[in-house]
Each structure stands twice: as structure tokens, then as C-alpha cells.
C-alpha positions, 0 to 999 in steps of 0.5 A, spaced: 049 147 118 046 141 121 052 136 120 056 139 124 051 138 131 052 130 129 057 126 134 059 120 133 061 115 140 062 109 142 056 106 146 056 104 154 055 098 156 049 099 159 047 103 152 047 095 149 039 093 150 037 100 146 042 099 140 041 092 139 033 094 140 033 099 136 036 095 130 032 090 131 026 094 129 029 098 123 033 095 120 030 093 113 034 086 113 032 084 121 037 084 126 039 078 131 047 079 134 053 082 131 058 076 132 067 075 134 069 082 135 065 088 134 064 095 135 058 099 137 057 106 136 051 111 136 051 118 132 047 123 136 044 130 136 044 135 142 044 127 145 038 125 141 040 118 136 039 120 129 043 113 128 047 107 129 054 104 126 056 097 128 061 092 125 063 085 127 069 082 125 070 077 120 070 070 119 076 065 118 073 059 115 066 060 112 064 053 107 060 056 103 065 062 101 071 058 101 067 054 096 065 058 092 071 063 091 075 056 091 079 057 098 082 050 101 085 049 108 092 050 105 091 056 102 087 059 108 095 060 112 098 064 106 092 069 106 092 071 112 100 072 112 099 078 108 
């Protein structure tokens, strides 16, 4: 099975530049950077990379979010105490 040959890894800082400009160009909604914290990784086949991952942290304060959903500055410290 084909699925089995997939490896999943972190990418190396100088693998940087070719994830960021593979996922510039295939993306469907565009790509500029990942912000905070993040993690990058490429699934490969016999080395070859079939795909990428990425995640970034979230953000603690986002006014439009925060508006929306009906969050305030005093309830944003009982938040994140759970």
C-alpha cells in the first residue's frame, strides 16, 4: 500500500524557503507567513514531498473575534486559566 511509503518530519531550517515557496504557489488561498509560534512539517515519499503541514499558534487578543463572540479584557484571564 502506498500509504505506508509516507513519512512525515519536521522540516530543517534550510528546507525553510522551499516550503514557504511551495505554499505560496499551491495553496488555494495564497500564503504569506505563519505568525507566533509554528511548526512545519513535509510528508515525503521515497524523499520526494507529496505534501506540507503547518500550524501557528493562536492569537490571545483579536478585536474583531473578541467582538464578535462578545469577550472583554476582564474575561480574557478566566480563559485562559482553564
Amino acid at each position: 500500500m502506498a500509504l505506508r511509503r509516507v513519512q512525515v518530519r519536521p522540516i530543517v531550517p534550510s528546507e525553510l524557503e522551499r516550503w514557504n515557496t511551495l505554499l505560496r504557489a499551491h495553496h488555494y488561498r495564497g500564503f504569506r507567513t505563519l505568525a507566533g509560534q509554528t511548526l512545519r512539517y513535509v510528508a515525503t515519499i521515497e524523499e520526494r514531498w507529496v505534501a506540507l503541514l503547518g500550524w501557528q499558534s493562536g492569537v490571545l487578543h483579536c478585536a474583531a473575534r473578541d467582538s464578535w463572540i462578545g469577550w472583554s479584557g476582564p474575561l480574557l484571564p478566566l480563559i485562559l486559566a482553564t
